[in-house]
Structures are given as C-alpha cells and as structure tokens.
C-alpha positions as CSV (number, residue, x, y, z in Angstrom):
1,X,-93.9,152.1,-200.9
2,X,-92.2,155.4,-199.4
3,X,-91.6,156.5,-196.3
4,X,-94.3,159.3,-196.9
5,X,-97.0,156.7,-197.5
6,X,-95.8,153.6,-195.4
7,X,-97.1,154.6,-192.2
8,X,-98.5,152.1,-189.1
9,X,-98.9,153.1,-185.6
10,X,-98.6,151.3,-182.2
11,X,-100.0,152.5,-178.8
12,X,-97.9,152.9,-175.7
13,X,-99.9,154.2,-172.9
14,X,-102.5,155.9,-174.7
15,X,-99.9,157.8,-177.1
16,X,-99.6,156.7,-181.0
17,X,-96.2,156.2,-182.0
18,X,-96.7,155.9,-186.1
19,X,-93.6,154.6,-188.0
20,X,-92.9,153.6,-192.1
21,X,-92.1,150.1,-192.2
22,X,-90.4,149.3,-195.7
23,X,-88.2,146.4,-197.0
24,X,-86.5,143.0,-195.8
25,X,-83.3,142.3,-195.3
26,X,-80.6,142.2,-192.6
27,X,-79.4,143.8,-190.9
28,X,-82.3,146.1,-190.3
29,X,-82.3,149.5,-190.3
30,X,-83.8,151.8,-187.6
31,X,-84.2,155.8,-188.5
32,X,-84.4,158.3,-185.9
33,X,-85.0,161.5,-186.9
34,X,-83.8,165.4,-185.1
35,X,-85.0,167.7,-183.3
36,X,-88.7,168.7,-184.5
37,X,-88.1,166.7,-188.0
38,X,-89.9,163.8,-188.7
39,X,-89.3,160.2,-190.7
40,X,-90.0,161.4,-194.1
41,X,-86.2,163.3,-193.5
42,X,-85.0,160.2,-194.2
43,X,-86.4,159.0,-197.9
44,X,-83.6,158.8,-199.5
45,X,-82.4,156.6,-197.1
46,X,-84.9,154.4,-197.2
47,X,-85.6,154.8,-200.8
48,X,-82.3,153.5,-201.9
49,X,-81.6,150.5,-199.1
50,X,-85.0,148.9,-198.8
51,X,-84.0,146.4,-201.4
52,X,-81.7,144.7,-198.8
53,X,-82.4,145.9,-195.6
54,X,-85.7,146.0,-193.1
55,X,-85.7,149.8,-192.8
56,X,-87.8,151.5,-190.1
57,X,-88.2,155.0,-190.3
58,X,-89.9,156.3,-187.0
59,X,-91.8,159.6,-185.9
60,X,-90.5,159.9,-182.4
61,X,-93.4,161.0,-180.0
62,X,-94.5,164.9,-180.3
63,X,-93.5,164.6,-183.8
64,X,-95.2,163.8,-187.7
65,X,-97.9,161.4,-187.0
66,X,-97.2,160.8,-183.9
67,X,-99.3,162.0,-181.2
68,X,-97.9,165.0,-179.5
69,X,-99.2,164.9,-175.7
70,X,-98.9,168.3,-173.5
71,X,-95.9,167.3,-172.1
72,X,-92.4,168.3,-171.2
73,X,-89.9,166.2,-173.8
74,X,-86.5,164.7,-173.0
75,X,-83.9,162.3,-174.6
76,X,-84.7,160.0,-171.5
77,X,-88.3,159.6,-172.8
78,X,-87.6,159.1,-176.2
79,X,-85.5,156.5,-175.3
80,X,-88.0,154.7,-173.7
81,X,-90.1,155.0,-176.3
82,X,-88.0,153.4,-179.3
83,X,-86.6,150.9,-177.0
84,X,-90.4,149.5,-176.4
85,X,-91.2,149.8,-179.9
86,X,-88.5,147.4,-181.0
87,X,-89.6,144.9,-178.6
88,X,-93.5,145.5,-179.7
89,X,-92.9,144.9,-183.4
90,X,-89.7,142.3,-182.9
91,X,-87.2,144.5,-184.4
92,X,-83.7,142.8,-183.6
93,X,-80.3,144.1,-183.7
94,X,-80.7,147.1,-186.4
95,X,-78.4,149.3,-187.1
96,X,-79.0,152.6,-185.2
97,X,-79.1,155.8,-187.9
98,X,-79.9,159.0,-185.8
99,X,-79.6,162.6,-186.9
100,X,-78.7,165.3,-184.9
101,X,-80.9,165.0,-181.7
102,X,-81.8,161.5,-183.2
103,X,-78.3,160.7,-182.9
104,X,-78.0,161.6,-179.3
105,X,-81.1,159.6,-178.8
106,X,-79.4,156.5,-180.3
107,X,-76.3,156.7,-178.0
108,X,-78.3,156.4,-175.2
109,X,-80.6,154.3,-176.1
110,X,-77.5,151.7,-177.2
111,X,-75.6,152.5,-173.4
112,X,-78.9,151.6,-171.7
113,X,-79.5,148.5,-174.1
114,X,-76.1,147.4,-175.6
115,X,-78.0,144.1,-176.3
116,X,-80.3,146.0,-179.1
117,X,-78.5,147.1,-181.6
118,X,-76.0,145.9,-183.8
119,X,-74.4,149.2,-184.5
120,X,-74.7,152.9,-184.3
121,X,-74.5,155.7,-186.7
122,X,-74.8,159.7,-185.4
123,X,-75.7,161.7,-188.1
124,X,-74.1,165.2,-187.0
125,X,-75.2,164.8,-183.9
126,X,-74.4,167.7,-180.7
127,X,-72.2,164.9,-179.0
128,X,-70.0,167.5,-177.7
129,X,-70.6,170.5,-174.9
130,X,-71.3,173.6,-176.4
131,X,-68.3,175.9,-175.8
132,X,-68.8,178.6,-173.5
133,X,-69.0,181.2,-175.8
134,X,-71.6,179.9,-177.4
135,X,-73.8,179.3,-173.8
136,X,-75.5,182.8,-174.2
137,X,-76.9,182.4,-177.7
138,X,-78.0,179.1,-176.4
139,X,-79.9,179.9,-173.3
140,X,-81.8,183.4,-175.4
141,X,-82.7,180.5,-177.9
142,X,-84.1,178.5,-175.4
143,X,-86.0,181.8,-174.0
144,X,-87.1,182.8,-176.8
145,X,-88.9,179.1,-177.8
146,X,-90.8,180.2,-174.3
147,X,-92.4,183.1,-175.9
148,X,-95.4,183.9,-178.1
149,X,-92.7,184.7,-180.8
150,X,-91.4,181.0,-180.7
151,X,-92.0,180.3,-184.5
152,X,-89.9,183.0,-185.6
153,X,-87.4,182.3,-183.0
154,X,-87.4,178.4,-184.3
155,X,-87.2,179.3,-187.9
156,X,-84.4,182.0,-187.0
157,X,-82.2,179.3,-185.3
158,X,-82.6,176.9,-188.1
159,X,-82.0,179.1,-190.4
160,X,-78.7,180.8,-188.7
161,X,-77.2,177.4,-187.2
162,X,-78.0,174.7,-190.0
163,X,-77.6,175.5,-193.4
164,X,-74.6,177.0,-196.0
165,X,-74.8,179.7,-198.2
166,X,-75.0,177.4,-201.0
167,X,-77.5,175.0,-199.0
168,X,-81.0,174.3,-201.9
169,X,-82.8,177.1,-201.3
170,X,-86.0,175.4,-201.8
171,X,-85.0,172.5,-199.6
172,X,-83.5,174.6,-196.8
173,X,-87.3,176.4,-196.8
174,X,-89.3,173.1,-196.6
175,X,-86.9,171.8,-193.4
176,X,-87.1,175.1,-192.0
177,X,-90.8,175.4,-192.5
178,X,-91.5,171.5,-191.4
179,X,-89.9,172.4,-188.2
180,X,-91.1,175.3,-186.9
181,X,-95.0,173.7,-186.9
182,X,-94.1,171.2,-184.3
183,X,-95.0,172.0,-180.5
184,X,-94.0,174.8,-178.9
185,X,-93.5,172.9,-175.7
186,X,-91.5,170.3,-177.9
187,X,-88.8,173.0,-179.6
188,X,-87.7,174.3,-176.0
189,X,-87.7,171.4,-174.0
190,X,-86.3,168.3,-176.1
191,X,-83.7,171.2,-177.7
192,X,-82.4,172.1,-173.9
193,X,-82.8,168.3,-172.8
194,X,-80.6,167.4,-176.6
195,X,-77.9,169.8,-175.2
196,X,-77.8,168.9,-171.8
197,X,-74.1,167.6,-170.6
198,X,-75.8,164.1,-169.3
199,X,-77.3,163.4,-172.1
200,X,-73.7,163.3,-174.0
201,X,-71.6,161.8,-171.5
202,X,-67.9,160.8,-172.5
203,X,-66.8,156.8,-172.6
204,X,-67.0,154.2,-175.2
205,X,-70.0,153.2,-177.0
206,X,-70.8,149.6,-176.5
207,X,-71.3,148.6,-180.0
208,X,-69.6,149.7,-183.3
209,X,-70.1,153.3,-183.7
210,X,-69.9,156.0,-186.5
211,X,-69.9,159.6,-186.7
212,X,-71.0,161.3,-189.8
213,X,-69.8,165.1,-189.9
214,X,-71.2,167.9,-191.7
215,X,-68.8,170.5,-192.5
216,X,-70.5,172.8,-190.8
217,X,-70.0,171.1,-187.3
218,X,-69.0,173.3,-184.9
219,X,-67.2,170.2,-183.2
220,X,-63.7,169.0,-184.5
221,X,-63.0,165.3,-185.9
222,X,-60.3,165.2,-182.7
223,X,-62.9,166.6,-180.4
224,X,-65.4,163.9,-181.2
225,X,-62.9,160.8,-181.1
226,X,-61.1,161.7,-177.9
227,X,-64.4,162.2,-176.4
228,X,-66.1,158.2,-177.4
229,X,-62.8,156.5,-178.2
230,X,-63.3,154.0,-180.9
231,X,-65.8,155.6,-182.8
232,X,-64.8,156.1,-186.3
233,X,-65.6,159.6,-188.2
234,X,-66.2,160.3,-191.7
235,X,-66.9,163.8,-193.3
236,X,-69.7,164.8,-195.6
237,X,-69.6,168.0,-198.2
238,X,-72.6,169.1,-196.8
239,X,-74.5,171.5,-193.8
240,X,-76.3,169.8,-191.1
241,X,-79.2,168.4,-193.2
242,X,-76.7,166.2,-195.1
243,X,-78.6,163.3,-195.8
244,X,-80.8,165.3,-197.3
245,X,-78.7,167.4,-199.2
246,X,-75.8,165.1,-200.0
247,X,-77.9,162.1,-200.0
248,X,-75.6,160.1,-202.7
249,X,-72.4,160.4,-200.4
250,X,-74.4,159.8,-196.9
251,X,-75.7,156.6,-198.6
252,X,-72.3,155.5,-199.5
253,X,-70.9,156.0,-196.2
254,X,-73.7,154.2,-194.5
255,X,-73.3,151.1,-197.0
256,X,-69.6,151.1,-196.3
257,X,-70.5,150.9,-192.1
258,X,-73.3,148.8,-192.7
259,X,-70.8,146.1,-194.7
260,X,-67.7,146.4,-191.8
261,X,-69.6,145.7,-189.1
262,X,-71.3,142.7,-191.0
C-alpha cells in the first residue's frame, strides 16, 4: 500500500477526518502535513519507513479527503483534531513529523499533551516571528487570499516564498498547483493563524525535539535554538518542500532522530 491508496476516515462531530494507515512497528510515526498540502506530501516518508514503523499519514481537516466545513481554520482546531484522532484509533507515543504549518501544529499539540508523543520533528516549520520588514508583504498576502483573485495570489506566494531556482520544475508545479485548489477560507485563515506570535511561543518543548531546516529558511540555526532551547537542528540541501525534494537526506535525518531518542 501507499499513502495515495491507504486511506480510512473517522468522524468527529459530523466532519471526516481521512488518514493512510501503513505499516507496524515502534515507535509509530504520525505525519502532519502544511499549510493547504495534504498526506500524499509525505510518500516517501512513508514509503521507505513502513517496514519498521506504524506510519500515519493524516489529511488535517479542510484538506485532501478530509471534509472541508465553511469555517474559519486555526492551529488551535487542528490541534484538537489530531489529538482526538490518536485517542480514537489508539495511536500511542509516535513520533511527531510536521511540515511547515504541520510543524507548528505539532509543537502545540505536544505543549498541550506532553504525555502523547514520544518526540517531535518540525519540518521547516515558521517557529520564529516574521521580522518586521517582512510584516507588509505578509498582511497584502493575507488580503489578497480575501479576494476573488485568491488562486493567483496563493500560487504567487508559493511560488515566490518556497522554492529555489534549481527547485524540479515539474514537482515545484504539482505542489504549487495541489495547493492553490484547497479553500479559499482555508489559505487566509489557517496561513494568518500559522503565523500568529501565540501560536509560536518561546520555552522548551516537553519532549525531544528536532528542527529540520531548509536552506531557504528565512530563520537562522541560532535564532531557532535560542528561541526552544534544547531542540537540536540539522540542515537540508533543499527549498521548503525538502522532504519532497531531498527525500534521501530528510529520511536519513529522521532515522538518525528516530534511533537517539529510542
């Protein structure tokens, strides 16, 4: 099975939260995806660790097969929601893999429940406030996801903010085509809830953390350790997409955390 085929969905109040359920093995893995990407970002993930680990590759609500309610969208709700869906299947002290707004979603999903998880890994996640110069681009990006012309907006930002020059051409166009379908009441409000300052507090993380950084991360290795002391950082040759476009070295880095922490 893939994480394109192995799909199941649960119910939480109405609202079908689908998921790929692959492999056994401890500890488990638990895949949570960015901003207006869905599970199948991680295959190669799951592809090459299912042999030894539970993986669980989820489509966050709003997202993939998910269901995707008229509603507003925030890291708080997400939260929620994965934290019930490991108690509703009996998922046990994973290891936490989230990407970019994924990986903001599994910081505060491990402060809030320090008892879930048995580690953490942010995937070029935003963990740190956007400087100030960069607080005007921001908020048109935001007002422009308001607006009839959201796709383009979307597909602009994507385009601009998370790729390299020498990024796969073909791959960068599938991510950035993926995205800009989802909701346009998803793409404004998770993005400005992602970015929000208390949603990325400062402090230790309660269990053994990892930061994976791109090279394109606007956010220096110092910045990010002074900021959640303890957390150890490793660099990837890659944009923002990098488990996707560097999945050989991502997997290797995530083997060597998984093996440390035990």
């Amino acid at each position: 099975m893939t994480v394109d085929n192995a799909l199941q969905t649960v119910v939480r109040d109405g609202v079908g939260l689908a998921y790929a359920d692959i492999g056994v093995g401890s500890p488990p893995l638990l895949f949570i995806h960015g901003w207006c990407c869905d599970r199948t970002h991680w295959r190669e993930q799951v592809l090459a660790l299912q042999d030894r680990h539970w993986t669980l590759a989820v489509d966050l609500r709003g997202h993939g097969d998910s269901d995707k309610p008229d509603q507003d969208y925030s890291i708080a709700g997400f939260v929620d929601d994965v934290a019930w869906l490991c108690k509703e299947i009996g998922l046990e002290k994973p290891v936490v893999v989230g990407h970019s707004m994924g990986g903001v979603i599994g910081m505060n999903l491990v402060r809030q429940h320090p008892e879930l998880a048995r580690g953490l890994v942010m995937v070029d996640s935003p963990v740190v406030p956007l400087p100030d110069a960069l607080q005007p681009t921001a908020e048109a990006v935001f007002g422009g996801l308001k607006t009839p012309a959201y796709v383009d907006i979307a597909k602009n930002f994507v385009s601009t903010f998370m790729f390299r020059p020498d990024s796969d051409p073909v791959l960068k166009q599938s991510i950035i085509d993926g995205m800009a379908a989802a909701p346009q009441r998803l793409m404004w409000t998770a993005l400005s809830d992602t970015l929000s300052p208390d949603n990325i507090a400062p402090g230790p993380i309660p269990v053994p953390a990892l930061f994976v950084r791109a090279s394109t991360q606007i956010s220096s290795a110092d910045e990010i350790k002074a900021r959640y002391p303890g957390t150890r950082l490793v660099e990837v040759n890659a944009a923002h997409f990098l488990q996707m476009e560097n999945p050989a070295a991502f997997n290797e880095v995530l083997r060597q955390f998984i093996k440390e922490i035990g």
